[in-house]
N, C-alpha and C positions, 0 to 999 in steps of 0.2 A: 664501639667502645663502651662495655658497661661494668659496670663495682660498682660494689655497696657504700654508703657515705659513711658508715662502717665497717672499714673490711676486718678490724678483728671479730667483727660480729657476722661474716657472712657466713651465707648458708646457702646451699643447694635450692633450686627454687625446682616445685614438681608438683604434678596434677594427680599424684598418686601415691598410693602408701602410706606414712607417715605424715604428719601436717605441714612438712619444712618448717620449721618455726625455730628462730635464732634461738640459741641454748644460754639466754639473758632474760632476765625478767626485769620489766618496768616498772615502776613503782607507781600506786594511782594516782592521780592528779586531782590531789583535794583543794577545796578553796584556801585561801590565805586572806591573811587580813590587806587590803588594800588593794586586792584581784577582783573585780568584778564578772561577771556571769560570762561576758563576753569574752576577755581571757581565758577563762576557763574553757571554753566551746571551742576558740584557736590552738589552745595546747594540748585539747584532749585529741584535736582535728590531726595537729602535727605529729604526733605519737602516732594513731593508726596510719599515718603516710611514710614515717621511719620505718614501722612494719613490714610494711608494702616493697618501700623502694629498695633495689630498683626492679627486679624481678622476682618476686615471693608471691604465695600462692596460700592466702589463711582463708580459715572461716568468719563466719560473725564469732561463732564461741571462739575462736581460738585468739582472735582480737580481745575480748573480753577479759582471756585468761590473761594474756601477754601485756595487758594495759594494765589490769588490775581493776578496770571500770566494771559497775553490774550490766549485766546482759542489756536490757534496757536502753542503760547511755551508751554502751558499746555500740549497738545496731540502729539508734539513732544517730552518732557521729559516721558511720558509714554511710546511712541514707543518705544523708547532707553530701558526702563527699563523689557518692553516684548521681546526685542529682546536678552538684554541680560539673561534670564530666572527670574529674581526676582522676576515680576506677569505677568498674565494674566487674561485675557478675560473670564469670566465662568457666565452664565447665565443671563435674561434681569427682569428689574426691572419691576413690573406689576404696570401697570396703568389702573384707570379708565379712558374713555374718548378718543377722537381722538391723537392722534402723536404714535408716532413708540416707542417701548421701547425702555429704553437706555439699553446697553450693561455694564454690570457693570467687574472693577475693583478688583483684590484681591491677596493680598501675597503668593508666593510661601514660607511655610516656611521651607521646604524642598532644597531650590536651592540654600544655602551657609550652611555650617558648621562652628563650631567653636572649637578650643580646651583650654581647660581650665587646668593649673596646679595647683594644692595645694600644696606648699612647707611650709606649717605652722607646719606640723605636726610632732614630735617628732622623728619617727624611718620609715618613709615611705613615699612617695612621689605618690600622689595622682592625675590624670587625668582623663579627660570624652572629649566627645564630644559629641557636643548639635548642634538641628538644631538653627534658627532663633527665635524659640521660648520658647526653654527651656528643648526640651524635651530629656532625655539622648537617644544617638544612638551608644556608644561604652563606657568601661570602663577598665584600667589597673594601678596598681601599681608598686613600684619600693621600696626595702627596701633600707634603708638608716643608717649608723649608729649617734643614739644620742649621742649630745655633741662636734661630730666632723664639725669642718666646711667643706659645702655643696658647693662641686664642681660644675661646671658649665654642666659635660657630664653628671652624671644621667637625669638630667630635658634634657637634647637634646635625649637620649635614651629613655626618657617617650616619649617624643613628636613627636619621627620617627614611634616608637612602634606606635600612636595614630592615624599618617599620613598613616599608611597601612589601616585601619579600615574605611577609610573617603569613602564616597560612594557619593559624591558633590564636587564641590570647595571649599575650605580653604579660610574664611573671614580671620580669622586670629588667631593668638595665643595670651591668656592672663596667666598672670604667677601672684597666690595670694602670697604674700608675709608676713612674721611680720614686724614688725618694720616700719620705715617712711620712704617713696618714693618720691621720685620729681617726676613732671611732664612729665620727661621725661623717666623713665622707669629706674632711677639709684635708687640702695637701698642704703640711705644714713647711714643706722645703722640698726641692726639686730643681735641683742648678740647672737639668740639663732644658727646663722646661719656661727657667724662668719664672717659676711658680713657687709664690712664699708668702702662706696660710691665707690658700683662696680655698674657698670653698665649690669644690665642684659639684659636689652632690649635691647640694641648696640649690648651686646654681642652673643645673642641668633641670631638676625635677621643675622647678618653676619656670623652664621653656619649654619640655615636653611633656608634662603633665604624668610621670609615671612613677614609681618608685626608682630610684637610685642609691647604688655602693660604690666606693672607691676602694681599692685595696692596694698595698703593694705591688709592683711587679711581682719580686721576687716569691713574695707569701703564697701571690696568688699560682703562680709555677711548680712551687710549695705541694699547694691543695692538689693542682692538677698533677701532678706524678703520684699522692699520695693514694688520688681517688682512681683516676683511668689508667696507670700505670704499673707498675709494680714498689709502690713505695709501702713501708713499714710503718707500721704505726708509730715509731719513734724514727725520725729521718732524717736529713738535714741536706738544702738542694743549695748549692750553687750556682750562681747567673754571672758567666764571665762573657761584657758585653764592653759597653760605650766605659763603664764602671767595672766594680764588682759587690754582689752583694747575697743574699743567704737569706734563705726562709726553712726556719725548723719547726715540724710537725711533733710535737710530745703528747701522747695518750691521744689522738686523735685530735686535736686540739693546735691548731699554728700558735705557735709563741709570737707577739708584738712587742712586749714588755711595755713598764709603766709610761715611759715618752716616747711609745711606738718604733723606737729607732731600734729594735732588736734584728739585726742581719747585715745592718750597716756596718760588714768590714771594711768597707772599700779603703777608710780611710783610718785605718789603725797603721801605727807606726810600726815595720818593720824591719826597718834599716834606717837608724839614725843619722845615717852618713849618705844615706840614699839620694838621689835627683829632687828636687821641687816638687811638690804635687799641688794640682791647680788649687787647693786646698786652701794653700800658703805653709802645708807642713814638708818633710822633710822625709823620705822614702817610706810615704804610705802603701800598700797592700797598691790599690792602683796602680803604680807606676812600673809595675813591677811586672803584673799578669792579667791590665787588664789586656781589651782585644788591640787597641790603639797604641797600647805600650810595646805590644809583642810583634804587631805588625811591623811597629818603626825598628826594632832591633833585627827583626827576619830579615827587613830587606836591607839592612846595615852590613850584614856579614851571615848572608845566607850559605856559606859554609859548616856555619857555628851552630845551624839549627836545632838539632840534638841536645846540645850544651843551653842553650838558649831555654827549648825547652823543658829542660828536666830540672834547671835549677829556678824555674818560676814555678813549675808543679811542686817542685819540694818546698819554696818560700808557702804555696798556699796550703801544702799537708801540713807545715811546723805551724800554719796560724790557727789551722783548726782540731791540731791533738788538742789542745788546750779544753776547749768545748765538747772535747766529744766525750773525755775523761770526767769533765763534770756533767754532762748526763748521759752518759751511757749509751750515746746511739750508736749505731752499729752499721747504718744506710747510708753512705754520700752517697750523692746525685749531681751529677757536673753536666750542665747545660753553655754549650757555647760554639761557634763555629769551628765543624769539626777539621778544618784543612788548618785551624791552630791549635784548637783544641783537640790534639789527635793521640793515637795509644802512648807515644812517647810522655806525653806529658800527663796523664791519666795514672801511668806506671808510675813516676815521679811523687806524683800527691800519697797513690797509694804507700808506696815504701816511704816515705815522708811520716807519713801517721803512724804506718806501725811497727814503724820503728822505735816511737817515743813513747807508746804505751805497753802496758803489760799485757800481753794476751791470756796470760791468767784470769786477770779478771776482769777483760774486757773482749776477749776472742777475735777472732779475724776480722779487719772493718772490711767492708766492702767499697770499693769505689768506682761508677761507673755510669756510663753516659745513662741520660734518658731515654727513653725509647715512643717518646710521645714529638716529638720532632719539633718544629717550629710555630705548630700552634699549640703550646703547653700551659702559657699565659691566658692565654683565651681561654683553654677551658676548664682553666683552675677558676678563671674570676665566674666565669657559669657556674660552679661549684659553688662557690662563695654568697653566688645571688641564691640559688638554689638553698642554700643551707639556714641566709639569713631571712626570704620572705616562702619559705612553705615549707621545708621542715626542720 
């Protein structure tokens, strides 16, 4: 499983002919006031690894050209990045004509690790670790009991468990999370977890000594359909699970918005007149489509199944024309068990949405399962550790 952490920027990666070199230019990275040498040495470092990843194929000059840096700091920030194992030197670019081939550039995606946790899940706590790229290179669980709030030792026991398996250095640890996160790695609310404004990221890094992120589940699901999948650069993923809840990718970029609670439909009013929702409101999005709502009506009048599910696939297309008219994406992404969440109700969402918009000026939406399966969590939040400690 490899994409670019850009894919409207990807490019052909090749040992021959032309330089492959993304058809984007970088801007230099000059000092600023309040930047020290050192920042500047990391950000000129990150740029020639944007380059690079995941599989590209440059010179020193064409790093140069493509940073905007002079030759000099160009072939000096590569040096640093050869010496510390993240690329190397592997094979020369074939020319026609007089001059010496150049020596070209390429990612080790082998020479960092990362560990991923999924604590979204109801009775089990879920890890992997991935090289650079995506690809799994160890896997372990931890059961967990539902309903009780989630201590902080299981996830350190998943992730020592995970740090024996690691055959590289540890870039760092990402922890998927429900509910809304800040910035800084505190889960500000999380019914299903018990969890309200602990800081896991402090608390993690200060037991196992590494860098740590926390993200949303759903963002992080988000990233991973956007980067190993076939997600658009403008996107928008659905996670119908214990809840329901939504992470959108605009201009490469996951939206959080300002109180982080951006994807949090679960609990938007859609029927006034609706059932309870454990909320204390009154026919929230939940109650309606999530997986627990839909199981308890399948097996109430599993005749009605059809009916059952095309008018929860329609309640959640009419919740999100709304959002997709205001910014124009054109990608759903519907993740969820597929013996509920199956073509009947897929069809539902789809005729639901566009039926409410203009396809003049919004064209055919698309709507359709992922295709990254049940670890899409896991390797969005690799993405996410990936994106936030190297490039």
């Amino acid at each position: 499983m490899v994409g670019g952490i850009r894919k409207g920027l990807k490019m052909e990666s090749t040992r021959s002919g032309g330089m492959g070199a993304p058809d984007w230019h970088m801007e230099a990275r000059s000092p600023v006031k309040g930047v020290g040498p050192e920042d500047v040495r990391r950000r000129n470092r990150n740029s020639v690894l944007r380059l690079l990843y995941p599989d590209h194929w440059l010179s020193r000059a064409d790093v140069a050209k493509l940073t905007g840096l002079s030759k000099s700091s160009a072939s000096g920030v590569v040096t640093s990045l050869i010496d510390d194992g993240l690329i190397h030197e592997e094979g020369r670019r074939i020319i026609s004509g007089p001059g010496k081939p150049a020596v070209l550039l390429h990612l080790d995606p082998n020479a960092r690790q990362i560990i991923a946790i999924d604590v979204s899940r109801p009775t089990e706590l879920i890890g992997v670790v991935t090289n650079l790229v995506g690809e799994i290179q160890a896997r372990a669980q931890l059961l967990v009991n539902d309903g009780e709030q989630l201590d902080i030792d299981p996830i350190i026991e998943l992730i020592e468990e995970l740090r024996d398996e690691l055959n590289a250095p540890l870039l760092g640890v990402g922890v998927a999370s429900p509910g809304t996160v800040d910035r800084s790695g505190t889960v500000l609310k999380a019914s299903n977890l018990g969890w309200e404004n602990v800081p896991i990221a402090a608390r993690l890094e200060e037991r196992i000594g590494v860098g740590v992120r926390v993200d949303n589940n759903a963002n992080a699901a988000a990233l991973g359909e956007y980067q190993y999948g076939v997600g658009r650069e403008d996107m928008m993923f659905v996670q119908i699970a214990q809840g329901v809840g939504a992470g959108m990718v605009l201009n490469d970029q996951v939206v959080v918005g300002t109180l982080f609670s951006a994807g949090e439909i679960g609990h938007v009013v859609v029927d006034s007149n609706g059932v309870i929702c454990r909320c204390g409101k009154r026919g929230c999005l939940e109650t309606m489509t999530s997986l627990p709502s839909l199981r308890k009506r399948l097996n109430a009048e599993p005749s009605e199944r059809d009916r059952i599910l095309t008018q929860a696939g329609g309640v959640l297309g009419q919740t999100l024309s709304m959002p997709i008219a205001m910014t124009g994406i054109d990608d759903i992404v519907i993740s969820g068990d597929s013996e509920v969440i199956d073509d009947v109700y897929l069809a539902a969402v789809s005729y639901a949405v566009n039926s409410r918009i203009d396809e003049e000026f919004f064209g055919k939406i698309t709507v359709r399962r992922t295709q990254l399966g049940s670890d899409i969590v896991l390797l969005g939040e690799s993405v996410a550790v990936l994106r936030s400690m190297l490039l």
